[in-house]
LUMKOL-375463 format. One line per field, with one value per residue (C-alpha): chain; x, y, z. Coordinates in Angstrom, 2 decimals, padded with zeros to 5 digits. Each point is the difference from the previous one (the first is absolute). Layout:
BEGIN
ch <- (A  ...)
c1 <- (X  ...)
c2 <- (Y  ...)
c3 <- (Z  ...)
This chain:
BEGIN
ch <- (A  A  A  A  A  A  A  A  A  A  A  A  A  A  A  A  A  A  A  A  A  A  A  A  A  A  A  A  A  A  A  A  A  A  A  A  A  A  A  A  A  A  A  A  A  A  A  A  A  A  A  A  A  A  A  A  A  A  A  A  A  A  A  A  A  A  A  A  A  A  A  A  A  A  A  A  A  A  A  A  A  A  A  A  A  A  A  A  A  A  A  A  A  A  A  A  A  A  A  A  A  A  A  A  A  A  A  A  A  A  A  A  A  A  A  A  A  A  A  A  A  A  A  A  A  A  A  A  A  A  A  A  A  A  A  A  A  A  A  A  A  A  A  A  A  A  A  A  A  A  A  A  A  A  A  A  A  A  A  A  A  A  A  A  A  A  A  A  A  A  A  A  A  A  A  A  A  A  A  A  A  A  A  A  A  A  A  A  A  A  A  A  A  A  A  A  A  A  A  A  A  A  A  A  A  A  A  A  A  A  A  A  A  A  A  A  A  A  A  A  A  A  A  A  A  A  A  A  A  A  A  A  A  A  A  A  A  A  A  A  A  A  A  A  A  A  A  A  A  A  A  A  A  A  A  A  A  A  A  A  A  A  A  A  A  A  A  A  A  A  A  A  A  A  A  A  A  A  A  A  A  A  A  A  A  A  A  A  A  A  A  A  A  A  A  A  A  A  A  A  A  A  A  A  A  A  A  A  A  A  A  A  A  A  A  A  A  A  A  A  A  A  A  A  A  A  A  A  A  A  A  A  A  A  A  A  A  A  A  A  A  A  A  A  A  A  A  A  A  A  A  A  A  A  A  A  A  A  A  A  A  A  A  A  A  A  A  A  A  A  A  A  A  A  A  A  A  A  A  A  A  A  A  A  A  A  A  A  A  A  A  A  A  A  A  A  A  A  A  A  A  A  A  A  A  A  A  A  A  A  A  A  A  A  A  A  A  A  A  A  A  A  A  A  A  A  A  A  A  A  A  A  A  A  A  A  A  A  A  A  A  A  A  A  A  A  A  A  A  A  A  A  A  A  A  A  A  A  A  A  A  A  A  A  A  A  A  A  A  A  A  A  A  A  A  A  A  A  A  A  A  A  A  A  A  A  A  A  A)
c1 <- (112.53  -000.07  -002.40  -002.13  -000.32  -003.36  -000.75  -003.76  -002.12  -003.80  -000.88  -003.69  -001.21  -003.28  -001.09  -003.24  -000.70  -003.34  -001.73  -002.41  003.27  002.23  002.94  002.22  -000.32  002.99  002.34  003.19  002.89  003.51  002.15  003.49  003.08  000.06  -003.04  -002.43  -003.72  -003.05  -003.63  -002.86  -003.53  -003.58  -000.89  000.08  001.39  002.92  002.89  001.04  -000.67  002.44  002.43  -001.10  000.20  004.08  000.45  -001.18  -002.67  -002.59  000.00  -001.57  -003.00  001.56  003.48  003.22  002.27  003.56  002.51  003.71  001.70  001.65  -002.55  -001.22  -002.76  -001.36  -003.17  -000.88  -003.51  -003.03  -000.39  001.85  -002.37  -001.70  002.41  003.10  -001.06  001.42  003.24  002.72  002.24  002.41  -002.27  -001.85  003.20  000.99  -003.23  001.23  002.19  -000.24  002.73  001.66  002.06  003.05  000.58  -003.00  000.10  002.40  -001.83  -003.58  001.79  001.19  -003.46  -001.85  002.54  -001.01  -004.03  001.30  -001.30  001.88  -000.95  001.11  000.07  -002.35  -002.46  -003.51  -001.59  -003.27  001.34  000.73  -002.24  -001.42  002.47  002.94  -001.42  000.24  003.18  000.47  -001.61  002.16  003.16  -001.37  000.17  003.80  001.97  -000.25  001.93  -002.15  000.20  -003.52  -001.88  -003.73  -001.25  -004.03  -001.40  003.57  -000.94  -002.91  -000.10  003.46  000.95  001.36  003.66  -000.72  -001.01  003.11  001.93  -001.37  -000.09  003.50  000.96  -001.59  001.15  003.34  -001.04  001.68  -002.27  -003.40  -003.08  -003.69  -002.02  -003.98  -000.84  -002.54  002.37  000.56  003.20  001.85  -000.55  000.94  003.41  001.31  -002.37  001.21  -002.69  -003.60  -002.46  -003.38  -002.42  -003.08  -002.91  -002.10  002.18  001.50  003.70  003.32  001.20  003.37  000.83  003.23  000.22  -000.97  -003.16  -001.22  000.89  -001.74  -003.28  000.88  000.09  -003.08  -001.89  000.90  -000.42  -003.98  -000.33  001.66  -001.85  -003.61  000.84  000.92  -003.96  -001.65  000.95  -000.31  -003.32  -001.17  001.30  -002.18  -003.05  000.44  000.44  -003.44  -001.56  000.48  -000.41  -003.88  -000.09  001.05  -001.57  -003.35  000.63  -000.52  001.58  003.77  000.57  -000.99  003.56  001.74  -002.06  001.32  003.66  -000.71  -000.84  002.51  002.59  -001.50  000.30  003.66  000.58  -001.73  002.80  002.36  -001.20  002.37  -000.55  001.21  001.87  -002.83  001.74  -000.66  -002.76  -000.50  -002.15  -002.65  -000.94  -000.72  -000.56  000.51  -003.08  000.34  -001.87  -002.69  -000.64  003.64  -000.20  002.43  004.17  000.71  003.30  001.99  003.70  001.93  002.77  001.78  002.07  003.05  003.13  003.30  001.65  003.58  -000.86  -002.72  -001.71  -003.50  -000.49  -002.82  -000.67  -002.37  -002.27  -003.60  -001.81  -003.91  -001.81  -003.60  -002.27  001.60  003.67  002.69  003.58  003.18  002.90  003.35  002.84  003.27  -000.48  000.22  -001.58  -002.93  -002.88  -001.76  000.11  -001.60  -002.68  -000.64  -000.67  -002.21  -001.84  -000.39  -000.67  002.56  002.49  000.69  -000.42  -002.73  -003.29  -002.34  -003.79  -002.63  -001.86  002.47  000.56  003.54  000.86  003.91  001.94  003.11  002.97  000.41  -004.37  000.11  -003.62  -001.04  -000.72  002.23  -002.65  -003.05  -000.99  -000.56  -003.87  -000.11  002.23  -001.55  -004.05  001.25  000.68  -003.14  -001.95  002.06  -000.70  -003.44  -001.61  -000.60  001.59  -000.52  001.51  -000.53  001.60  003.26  000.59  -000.46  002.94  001.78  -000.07  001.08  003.38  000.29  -001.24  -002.23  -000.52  002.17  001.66  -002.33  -000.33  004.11  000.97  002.18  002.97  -000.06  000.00  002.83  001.06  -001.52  -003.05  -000.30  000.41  -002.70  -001.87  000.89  -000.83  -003.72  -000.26  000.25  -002.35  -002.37  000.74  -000.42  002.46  -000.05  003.36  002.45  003.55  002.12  003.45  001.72  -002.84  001.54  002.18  -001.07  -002.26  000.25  000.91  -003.03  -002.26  002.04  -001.33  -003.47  000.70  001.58  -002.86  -002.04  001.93  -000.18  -004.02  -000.22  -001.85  001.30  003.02  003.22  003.43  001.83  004.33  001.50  003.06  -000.14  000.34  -002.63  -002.67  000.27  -000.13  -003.38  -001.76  -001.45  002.11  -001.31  002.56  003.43  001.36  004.20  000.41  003.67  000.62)
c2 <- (106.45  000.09  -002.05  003.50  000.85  -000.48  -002.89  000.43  002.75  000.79  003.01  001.37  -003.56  -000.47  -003.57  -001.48  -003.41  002.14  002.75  -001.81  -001.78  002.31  -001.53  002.98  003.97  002.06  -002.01  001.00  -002.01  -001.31  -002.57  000.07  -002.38  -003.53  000.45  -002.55  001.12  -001.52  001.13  -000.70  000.56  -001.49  -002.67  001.78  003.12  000.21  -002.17  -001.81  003.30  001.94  -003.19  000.71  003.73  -000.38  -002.66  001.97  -002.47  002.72  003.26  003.18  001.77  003.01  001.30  -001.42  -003.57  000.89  -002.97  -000.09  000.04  -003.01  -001.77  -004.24  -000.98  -003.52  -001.09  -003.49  -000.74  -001.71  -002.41  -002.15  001.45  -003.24  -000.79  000.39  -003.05  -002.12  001.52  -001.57  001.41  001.35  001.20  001.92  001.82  000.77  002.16  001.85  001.76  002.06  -000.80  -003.74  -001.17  -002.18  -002.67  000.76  -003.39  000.90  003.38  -002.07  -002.45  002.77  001.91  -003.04  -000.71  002.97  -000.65  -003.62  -001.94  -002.54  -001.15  -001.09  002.32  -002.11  -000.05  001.28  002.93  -001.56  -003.28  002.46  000.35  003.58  000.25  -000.79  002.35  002.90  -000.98  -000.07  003.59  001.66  -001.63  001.25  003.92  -000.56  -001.23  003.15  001.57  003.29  002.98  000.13  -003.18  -000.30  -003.02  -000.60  -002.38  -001.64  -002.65  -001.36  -003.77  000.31  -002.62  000.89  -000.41  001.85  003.26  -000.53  -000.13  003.19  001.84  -000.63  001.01  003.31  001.12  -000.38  001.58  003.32  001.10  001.84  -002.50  000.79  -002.72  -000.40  -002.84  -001.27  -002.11  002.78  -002.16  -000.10  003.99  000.56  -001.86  002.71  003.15  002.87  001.81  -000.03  001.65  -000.24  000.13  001.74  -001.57  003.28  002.97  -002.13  001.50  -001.52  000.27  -000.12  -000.88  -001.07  -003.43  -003.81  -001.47  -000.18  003.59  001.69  -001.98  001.58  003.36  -000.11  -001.56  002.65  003.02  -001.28  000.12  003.21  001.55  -001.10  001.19  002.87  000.24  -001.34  003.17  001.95  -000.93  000.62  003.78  -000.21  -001.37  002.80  002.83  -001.14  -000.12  003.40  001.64  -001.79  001.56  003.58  -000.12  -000.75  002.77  002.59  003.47  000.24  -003.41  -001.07  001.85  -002.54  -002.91  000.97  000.23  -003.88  -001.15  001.13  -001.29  -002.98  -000.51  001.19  -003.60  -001.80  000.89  -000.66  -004.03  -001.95  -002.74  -002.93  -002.66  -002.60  -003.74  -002.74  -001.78  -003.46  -002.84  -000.43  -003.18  -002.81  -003.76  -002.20  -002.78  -003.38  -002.36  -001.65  -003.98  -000.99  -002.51  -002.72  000.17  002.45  -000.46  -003.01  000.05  -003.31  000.98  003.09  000.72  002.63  001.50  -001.39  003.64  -002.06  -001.70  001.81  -003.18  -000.99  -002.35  -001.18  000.17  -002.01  001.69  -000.79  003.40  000.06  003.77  000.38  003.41  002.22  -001.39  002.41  -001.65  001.98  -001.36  000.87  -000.77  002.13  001.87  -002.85  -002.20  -000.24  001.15  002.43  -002.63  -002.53  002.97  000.27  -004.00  -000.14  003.00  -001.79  -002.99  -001.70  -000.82  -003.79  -001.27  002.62  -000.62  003.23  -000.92  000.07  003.42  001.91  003.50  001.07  003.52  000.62  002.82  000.19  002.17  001.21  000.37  -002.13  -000.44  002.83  001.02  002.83  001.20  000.25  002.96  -001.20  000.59  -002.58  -002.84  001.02  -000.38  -003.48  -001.27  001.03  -001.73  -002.86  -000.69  001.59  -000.73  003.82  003.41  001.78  003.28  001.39  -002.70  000.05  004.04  -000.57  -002.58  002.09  003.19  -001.87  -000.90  003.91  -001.26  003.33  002.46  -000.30  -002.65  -002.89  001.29  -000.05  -003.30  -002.40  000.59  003.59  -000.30  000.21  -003.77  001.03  000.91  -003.57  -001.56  001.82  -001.26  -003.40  000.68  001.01  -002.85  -002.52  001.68  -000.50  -003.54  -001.27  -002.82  -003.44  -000.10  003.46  -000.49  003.36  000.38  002.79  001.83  003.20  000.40  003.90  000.26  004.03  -000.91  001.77  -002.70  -003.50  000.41  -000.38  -002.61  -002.12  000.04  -000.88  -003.09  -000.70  -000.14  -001.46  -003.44  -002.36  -002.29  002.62  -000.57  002.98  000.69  002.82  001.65  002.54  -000.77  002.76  -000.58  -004.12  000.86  002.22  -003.22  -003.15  -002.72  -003.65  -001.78  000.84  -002.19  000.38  -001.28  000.52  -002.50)
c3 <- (108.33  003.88  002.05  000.52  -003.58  -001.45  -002.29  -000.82  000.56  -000.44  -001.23  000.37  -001.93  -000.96  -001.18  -001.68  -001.60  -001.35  001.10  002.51  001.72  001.00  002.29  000.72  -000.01  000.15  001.88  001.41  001.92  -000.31  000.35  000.70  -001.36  002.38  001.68  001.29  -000.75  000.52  -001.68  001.45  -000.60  000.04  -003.08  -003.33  001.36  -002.74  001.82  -003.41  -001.98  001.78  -001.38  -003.25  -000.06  001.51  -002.73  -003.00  -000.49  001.01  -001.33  002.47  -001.26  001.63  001.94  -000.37  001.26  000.41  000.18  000.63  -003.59  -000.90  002.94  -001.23  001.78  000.03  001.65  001.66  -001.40  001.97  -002.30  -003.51  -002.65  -002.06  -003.19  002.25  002.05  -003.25  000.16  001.11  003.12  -002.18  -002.58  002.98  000.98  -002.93  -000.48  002.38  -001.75  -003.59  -001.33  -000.20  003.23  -000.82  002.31  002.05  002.28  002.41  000.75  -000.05  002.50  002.49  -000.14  000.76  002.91  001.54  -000.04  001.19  -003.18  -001.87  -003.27  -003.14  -002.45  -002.43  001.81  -000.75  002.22  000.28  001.47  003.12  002.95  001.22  002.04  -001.88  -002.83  002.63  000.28  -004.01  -000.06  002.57  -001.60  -003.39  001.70  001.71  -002.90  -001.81  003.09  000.03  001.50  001.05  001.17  -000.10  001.90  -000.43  002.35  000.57  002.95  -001.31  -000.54  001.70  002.96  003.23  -001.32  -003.41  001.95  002.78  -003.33  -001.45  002.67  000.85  -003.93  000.35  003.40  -001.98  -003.66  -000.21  -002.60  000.06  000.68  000.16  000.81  -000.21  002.89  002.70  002.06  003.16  001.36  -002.95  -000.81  003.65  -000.56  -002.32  -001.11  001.04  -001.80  -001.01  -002.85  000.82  -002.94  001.54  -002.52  000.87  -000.44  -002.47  001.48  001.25  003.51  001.05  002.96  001.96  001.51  -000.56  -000.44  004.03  000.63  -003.08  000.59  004.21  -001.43  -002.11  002.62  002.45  -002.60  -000.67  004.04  000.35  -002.91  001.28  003.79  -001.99  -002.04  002.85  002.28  -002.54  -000.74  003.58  -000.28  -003.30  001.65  003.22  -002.46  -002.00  003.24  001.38  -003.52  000.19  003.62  -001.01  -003.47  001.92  002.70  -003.25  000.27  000.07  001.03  -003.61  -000.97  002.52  -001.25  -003.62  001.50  001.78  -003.20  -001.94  002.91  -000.59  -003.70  000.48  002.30  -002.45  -002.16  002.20  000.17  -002.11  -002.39  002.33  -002.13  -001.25  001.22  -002.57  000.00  001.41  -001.01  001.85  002.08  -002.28  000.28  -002.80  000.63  -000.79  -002.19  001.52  000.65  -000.30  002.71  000.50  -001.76  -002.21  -000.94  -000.07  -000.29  000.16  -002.46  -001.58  -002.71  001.12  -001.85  001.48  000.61  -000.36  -003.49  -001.08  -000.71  001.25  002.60  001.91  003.44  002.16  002.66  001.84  000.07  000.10  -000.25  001.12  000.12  002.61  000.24  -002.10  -000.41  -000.85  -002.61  001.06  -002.34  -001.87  -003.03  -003.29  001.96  -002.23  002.47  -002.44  -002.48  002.58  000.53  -003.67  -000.10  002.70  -001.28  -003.13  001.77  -001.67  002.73  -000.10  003.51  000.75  000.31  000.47  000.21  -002.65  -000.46  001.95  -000.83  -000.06  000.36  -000.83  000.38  -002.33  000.57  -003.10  -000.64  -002.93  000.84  -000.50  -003.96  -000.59  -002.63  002.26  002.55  003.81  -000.56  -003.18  002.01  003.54  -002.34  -001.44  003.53  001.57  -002.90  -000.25  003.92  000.55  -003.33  -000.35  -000.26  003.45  -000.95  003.44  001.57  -001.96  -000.32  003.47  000.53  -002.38  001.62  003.21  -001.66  -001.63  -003.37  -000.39  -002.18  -003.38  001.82  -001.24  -003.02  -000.61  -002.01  002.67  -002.01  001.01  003.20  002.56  001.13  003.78  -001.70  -001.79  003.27  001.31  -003.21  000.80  003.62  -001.06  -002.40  003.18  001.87  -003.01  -000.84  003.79  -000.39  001.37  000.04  -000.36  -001.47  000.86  -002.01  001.76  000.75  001.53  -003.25  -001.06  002.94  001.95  003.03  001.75  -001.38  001.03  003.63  -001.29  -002.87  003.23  001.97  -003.14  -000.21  003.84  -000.36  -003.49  000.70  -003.03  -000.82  -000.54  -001.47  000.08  -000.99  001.84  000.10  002.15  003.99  001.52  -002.60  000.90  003.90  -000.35  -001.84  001.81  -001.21  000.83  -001.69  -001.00  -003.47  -000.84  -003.21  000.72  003.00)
């Protein structure tokens, strides 16, 4: 097959979890053999079901998916589902493949040389950190050697050398790749091509280019299209005037005041439907817990994973927190800083001392926190009453509307919602809490990248003790950071 021929193709699709959530309505595009494609679209728009509609996984209410005979296709999930956490590394890979692999190590050792991950092959998956289970995921997708790569979320929990390291891989991959991400650098280093979900028309839009110059051309297509109403509305609002003037001058002139009219209902129909741009969360702060005078957090010692021996070791440091000072942990993926975050959040971190009655709100990566079985309005009710000693229903549809969490949104059980949406949960559930002290695990992980801007400055103005572990350069650079923590120095 040459590198033009087409290797999937959408054919008028039409796709519905149930009839009150429809996600797509007779979509059409293509994509051609070794291309590098990137979707985008607003939270819950239908990113990950456009995976599962390519992988089989998903079947169309309506029209037609066309792939390349002969065509494997292996997708890089967001996250290691539960019950494969116990498996072993080799037991993991060889899920990956129906049918038994004979000597299987060498291949598992050259995959995980390319995601830049050694371990032995014994070794259980949940002993890994975040990162080094993005790594595990990614590898998982690449030893099957496919002809179509889907990547969802692929830099998340990744350090600064796991994305150089991806990103150099696919700039050299020969096959097709379609990619679902947030992280604009990393799409800019290699998309060639974008489809945008619209969440409104509920279509796909091709267009030509990387990730920069398709979010260019839809900027400058909403501006041309409203110069385009807004002069057209003032010949609407001239012809509606004079046909009032004639129409009162009686006579004839009511015949030209008919014509105006009808002039004027012809430019109405001229006005096109400019492109609705996703929506943004609006302002919020995240208020602290009150009377929380004095330290908050007291550090003295820390227990870390030695990334050479994968052992634990301790290491001594002298950090105090009080209300209004955020600090930053630095260190390379295996290092064991989610794990630290889960202690402290627990409050079981020997060496760590947080004060009596603090409230801790803690934002997991992977939203463990959140009950997969409840909607947003049940966990968002519990909050309020657990923290004002009532239900104030105003008060949280109110927070929850402010995140998107609307309509049959918070009525949706957590499981079912796209991962950005859960973060948006989680997002709402700090507001709600008003922590003493705020423990953020990746907090951009998911996140549209429309809304980070505003989460940032949330975190600039929020007034308690913060420990936050981030990956990702720009996000880190928008936040006030008093103190900065390397676990790996």
């Amino acid at each position: 097959m040459s590198k033009n021929e087409t290797i999937v193709r959408f054919d008028d699709v039409t796709f519905e979890y149930n009839a009150n959530k429809p996600i797509l309505e007779e979509t059409s595009f293509s994509l051609r053999k070794g291309a590098k494609i990137t979707i985008m679209g607003q939270n819950g728009a239908g990113k990950s079901t456009i995976f599962g509609l390519i992988t089989g996984s998903l079947e169309p209410v309506e029209g037609e998916i066309h792939l390349d005979k002969g065509s494997t296709i292996a997708i890089a999930r967001q996250v290691i589902p539960r019950p494969e956490l116990e498996l072993t590394v080799r037991e993991f890979f060889e899920k990956c493949f129906k049918a038994k692999v004979y000597d299987i190590d060498p291949k598992i050792d050259a995959v995980l040389d390319v995601v830049n991950l050694h371990a032995p092959h014994d070794r259980i998956i949940k002993t890994f950190s975040g990162g080094q289970q993005a790594r595990l995921l990614l590898a998982s997708a690449l030893i099957q050697n496919p002809d179509i790569l889907l990547l969802d979320e692929p830099t998340n929990n990744l350090d600064h050398a796991g994305i150089e390291h991806l990103t150099d891989f696919l700039k050299n991959y020969k096959n097709t790749v379609v990619v679902i991400s947030h992280d604009a650098e990393f799409l800019n280093s290699f998309t060639e091509g974008v489809l945008y979900l619209d969440i409104y028309t509920r279509k796909v839009e091709q267009y030509v280019g990387n990730y920069s110059n398709v979010l260019k051309d839809i900027t400058a297509r909403v501006e041309r299209e409203n110069m385009k109403n807004a002069q057209l509305a003032k010949q609407i609002q001239a012809k509606k005037e004079k046909a009032n003037m004639f129409a009162y001058k009686g006579g004839q002139m009511r015949l030209v005041a008919k014509r105006m009219r009808e002039m004027a209902e012809e430019l109405e129909e001229d006005i096109v439907d400019v492109r609705k741009e996703d929506k943004t969360i609006r302002q919020f702060e995240i208020p602290a817990q009150e009377n929380t005078g004095g330290d908050i957090v007291t550090i003295t010692s820390l227990s870390i994973m030695d990334p050479k021996t994968h052992k634990p070791k301790n290491k001594k440091v002298e950090l105090k927190l009080r209300k209004n000072q955020h600090l930053l942990l630095k260190g390379p993926n295996g290092i064991g800083k989610s794990t630290l975050l889960e202690r402290l959040a627990s409050n079981q971190s020997e060496g760590a001392i947080i004060a009596e009655d603090i409230r801790i709100g803690y934002y997991r990566q992977d939203f463990s926190t959140l009950d997969f079985n409840e909607t947003p309005r049940e966990a968002l009710s519990k909050i309020v009453i657990a923290v004002e000693g009532k239900l104030d229903e105003e008060k949280m549809r109110a927070v929850a509307g402010s995140f998107l969490i609307s309509g049959e949104i918070i009525n949706t059980k957590i499981g079912a919602l796209s991962e950005g949406q859960k973060g948006l949960v989680a997002f709402a559930s700090l507001v709600l809490l008003k922590p003493g002290l705020m423990i953020l695990d990746e907090p951009t992980n998911h996140i549209n990248f429309r809304h980070i801007p505003v989460i940032a400055e949330a975190l600039n103005r929020y007034k308690g003790a913060m420990i936050i572990v981030s990956h990702v350069p720009e996000f880190v650079a928008k936040i006030r950071i008093d103190e900065t923590l390397d676990l790996g120095t």
